[in-house]
C-alpha positions as CSV (number, residue, x, y, z in Angstrom):
1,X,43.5,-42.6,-100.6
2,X,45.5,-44.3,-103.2
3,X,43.4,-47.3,-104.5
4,X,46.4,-48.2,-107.5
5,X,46.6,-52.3,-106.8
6,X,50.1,-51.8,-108.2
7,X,50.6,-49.9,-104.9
8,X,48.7,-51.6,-102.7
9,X,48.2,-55.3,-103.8
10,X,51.9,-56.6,-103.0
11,X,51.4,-55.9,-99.7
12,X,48.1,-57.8,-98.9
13,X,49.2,-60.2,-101.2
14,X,52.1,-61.2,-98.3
15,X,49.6,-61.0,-96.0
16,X,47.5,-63.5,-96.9
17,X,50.0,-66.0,-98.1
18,X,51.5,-65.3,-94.8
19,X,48.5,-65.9,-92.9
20,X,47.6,-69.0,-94.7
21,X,51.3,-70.3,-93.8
22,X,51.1,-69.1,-90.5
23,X,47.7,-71.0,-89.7
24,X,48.9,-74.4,-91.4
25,X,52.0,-74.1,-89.2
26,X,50.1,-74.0,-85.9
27,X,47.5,-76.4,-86.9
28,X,50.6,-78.5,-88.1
29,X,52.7,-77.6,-84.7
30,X,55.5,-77.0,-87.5
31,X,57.0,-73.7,-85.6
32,X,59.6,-73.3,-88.2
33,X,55.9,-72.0,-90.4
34,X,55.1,-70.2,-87.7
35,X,58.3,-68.5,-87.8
36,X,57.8,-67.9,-91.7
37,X,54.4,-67.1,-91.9
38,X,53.4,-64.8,-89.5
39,X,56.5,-62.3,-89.8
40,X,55.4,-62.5,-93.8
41,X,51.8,-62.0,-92.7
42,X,52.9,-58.8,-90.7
43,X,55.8,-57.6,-93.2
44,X,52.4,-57.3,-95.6
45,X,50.1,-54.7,-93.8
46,X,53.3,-52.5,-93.5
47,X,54.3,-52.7,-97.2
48,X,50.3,-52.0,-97.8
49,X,50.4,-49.0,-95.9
50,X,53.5,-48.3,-97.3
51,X,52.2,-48.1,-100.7
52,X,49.1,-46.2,-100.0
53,X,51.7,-43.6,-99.0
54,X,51.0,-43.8,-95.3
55,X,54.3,-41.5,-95.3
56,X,52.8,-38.8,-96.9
57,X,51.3,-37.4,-93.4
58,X,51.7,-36.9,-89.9
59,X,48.8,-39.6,-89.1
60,X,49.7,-41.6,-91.7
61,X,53.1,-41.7,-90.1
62,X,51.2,-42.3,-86.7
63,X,49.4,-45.0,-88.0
64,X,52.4,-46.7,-89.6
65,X,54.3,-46.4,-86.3
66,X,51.5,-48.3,-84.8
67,X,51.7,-50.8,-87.4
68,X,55.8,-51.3,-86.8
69,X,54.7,-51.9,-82.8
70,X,52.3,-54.4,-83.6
71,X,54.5,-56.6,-86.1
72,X,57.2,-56.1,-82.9
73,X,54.7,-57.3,-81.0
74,X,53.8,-60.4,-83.2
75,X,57.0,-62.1,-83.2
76,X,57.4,-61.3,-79.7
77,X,54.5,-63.1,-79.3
78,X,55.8,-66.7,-81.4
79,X,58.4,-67.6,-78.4
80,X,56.3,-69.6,-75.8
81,X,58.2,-67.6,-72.8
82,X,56.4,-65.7,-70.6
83,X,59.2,-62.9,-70.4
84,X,58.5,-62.3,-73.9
85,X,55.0,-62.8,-74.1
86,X,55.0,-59.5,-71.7
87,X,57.4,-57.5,-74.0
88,X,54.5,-58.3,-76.6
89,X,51.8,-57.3,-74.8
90,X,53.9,-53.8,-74.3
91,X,55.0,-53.1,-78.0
92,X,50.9,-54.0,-78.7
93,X,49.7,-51.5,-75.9
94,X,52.3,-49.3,-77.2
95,X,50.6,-49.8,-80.8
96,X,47.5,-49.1,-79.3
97,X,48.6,-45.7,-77.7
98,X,50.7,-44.5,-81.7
99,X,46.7,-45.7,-83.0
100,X,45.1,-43.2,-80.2
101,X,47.6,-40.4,-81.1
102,X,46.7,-40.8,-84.9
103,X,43.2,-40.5,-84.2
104,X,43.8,-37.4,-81.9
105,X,45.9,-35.9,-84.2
106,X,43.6,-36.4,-86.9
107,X,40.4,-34.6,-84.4
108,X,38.0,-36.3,-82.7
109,X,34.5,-35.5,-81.8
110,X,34.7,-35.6,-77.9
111,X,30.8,-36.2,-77.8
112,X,31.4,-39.2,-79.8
113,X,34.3,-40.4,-77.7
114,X,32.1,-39.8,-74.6
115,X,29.3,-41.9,-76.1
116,X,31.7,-44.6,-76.9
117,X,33.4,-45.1,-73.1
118,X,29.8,-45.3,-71.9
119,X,29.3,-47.8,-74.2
120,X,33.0,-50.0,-73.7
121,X,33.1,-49.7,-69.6
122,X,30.4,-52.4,-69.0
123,X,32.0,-54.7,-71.7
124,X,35.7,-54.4,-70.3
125,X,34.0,-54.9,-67.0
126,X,32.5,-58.4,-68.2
127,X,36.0,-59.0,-70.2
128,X,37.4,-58.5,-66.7
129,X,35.3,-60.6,-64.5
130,X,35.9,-63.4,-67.5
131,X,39.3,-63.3,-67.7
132,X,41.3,-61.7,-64.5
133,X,40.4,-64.8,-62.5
134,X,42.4,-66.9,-64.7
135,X,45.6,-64.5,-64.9
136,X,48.4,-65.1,-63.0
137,X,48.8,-62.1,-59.9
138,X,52.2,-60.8,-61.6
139,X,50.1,-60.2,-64.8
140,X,47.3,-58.9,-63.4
141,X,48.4,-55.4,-63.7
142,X,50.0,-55.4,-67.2
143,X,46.4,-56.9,-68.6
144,X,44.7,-54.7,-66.7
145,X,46.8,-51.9,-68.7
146,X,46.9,-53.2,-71.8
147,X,42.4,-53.4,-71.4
148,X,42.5,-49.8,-70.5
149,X,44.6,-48.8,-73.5
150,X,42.9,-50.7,-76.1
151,X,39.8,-49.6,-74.5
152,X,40.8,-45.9,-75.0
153,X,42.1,-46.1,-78.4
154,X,38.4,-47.9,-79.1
155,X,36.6,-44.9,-78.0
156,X,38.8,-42.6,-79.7
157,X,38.1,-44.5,-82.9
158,X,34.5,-43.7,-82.6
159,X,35.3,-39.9,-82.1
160,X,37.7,-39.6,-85.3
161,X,35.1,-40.8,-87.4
162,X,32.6,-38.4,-86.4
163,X,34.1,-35.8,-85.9
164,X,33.0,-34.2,-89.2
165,X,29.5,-36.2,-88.5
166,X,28.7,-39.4,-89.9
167,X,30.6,-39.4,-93.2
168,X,30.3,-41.8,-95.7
169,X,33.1,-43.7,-94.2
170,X,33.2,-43.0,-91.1
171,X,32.7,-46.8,-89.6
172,X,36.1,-47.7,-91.0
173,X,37.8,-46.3,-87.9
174,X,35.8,-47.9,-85.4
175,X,35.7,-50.8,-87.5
176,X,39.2,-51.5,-87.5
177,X,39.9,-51.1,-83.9
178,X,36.5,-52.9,-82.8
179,X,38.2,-56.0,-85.0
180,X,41.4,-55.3,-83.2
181,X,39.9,-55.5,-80.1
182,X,38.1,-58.5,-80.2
183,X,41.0,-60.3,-81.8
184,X,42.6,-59.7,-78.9
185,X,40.4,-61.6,-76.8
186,X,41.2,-64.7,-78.5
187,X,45.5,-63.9,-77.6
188,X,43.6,-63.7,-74.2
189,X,41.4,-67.0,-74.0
190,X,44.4,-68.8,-75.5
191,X,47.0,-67.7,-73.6
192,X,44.9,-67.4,-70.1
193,X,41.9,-69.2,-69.9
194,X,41.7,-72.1,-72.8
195,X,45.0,-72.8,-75.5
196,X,43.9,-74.3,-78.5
197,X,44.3,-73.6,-82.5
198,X,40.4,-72.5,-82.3
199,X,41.9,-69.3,-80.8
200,X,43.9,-68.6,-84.0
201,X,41.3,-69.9,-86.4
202,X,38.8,-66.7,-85.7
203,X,41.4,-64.5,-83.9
204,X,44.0,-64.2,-86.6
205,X,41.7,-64.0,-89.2
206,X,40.1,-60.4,-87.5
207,X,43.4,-59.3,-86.4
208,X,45.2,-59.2,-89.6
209,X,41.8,-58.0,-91.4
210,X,42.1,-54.9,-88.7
211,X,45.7,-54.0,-89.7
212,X,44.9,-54.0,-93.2
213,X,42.2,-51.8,-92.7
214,X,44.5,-49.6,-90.6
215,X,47.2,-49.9,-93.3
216,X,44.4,-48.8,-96.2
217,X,43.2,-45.8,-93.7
218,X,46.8,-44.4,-93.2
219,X,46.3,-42.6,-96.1
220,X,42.5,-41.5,-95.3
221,X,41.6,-37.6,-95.4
């Protein structure tokens, strides 16, 4: 992995600035910040990748792909149209899926993978029974789609990273798509069950930390 700051530091450099814009503008209700700051907050995680030389392989590229899907997904995500806000939640569970090929391509540990579905079922079942009830019926089935997938590329996380054993690492992977996943439950409460800039203010914060971390891992052995 290619730790050069000259390579690397641009790009999380954007996405902080662009983070810190982004949350003044929703606390602020300025959208035209919004606008500003969370396409600059995304631009920044695919310039980091991008400098780590995320190109340089085929899971790198995989990774990167992901990371194009999800900023698609984020200013999909800025109109407050529900239209929209469903074309999001497909370029993100499309994200998810170029994640779950990286990590396949990459070689998993199906032991590991095994372990970690055991583990995920009873917690998308409680995410479920939380937040299904408050989910309109004609979005019932793209939610419950977008939990399997993210739920999938979870456990497939865990499997990549052991699947030499437990590496010095290894928790990186998991790390990253456990942040992602639990970032996601705020998009959830706030768009489902309870709106409110407290979504944002612990959401965003562990949604852009797990596509950095992707970013930085595009170019992991």
């Amino acid at each position: 992995m290619d730790t050069d700051a000259l390579n690397w530091g641009p790009g999380l450099t954007a996405t902080l600035v662009g983070l810190g814009i982004f949350l003044y503008g929703e606390r602020r209700e300025q959208r035209g910040l919004v606008w500003i700051g969370k396409p600059l907050a995304s631009l920044g995680f695919l310039a980091l990748a991008l400098g780590v030389g995320a190109l340089a392989s085929p899971v790198g590229q995989a990774i990167f792909a992901a990371l194009v899907l999800s900023l698609i997904g984020d200013i999909l995500l800025i109109p407050a149209d529900k239209r929209i806000f469903l074309a999001g939640l497909g370029s993100f569970l499309l994200g998810h899926v170029g994640f779950a090929v990286a990590f396949l391509m990459r070689g998993v540990s199906w032991s590991a993978v095994g372990a970690a579905t055991v583990a995920i079922l009873p917690v998308g079942v409680l995410v479920g029974r939380w937040l299904l009830p408050h989910v309109e019926r004609a979005m019932k089935l793209p939610v419950l789609a977008y939990m399997g997938v993210i739920s999938a590329m979870v456990a497939l996380s865990f499997g990549t990273a052991f699947r030499d054993g437990a590496a010095a690492l290894a928790w990186m992977w998991p790390a990253a798509a456990v942040m992602f996943f639990v970032s996601d439950l705020s998009v959830a409460r706030d768009r489902f069950v309870a709106p409110g800039f407290d979504n944002r203010v612990w959401g965003l914060p562990l949604y852009y930390g797990a596509q950095v971390w992707f970013a930085f891992l595009a170019a992991a052995p």
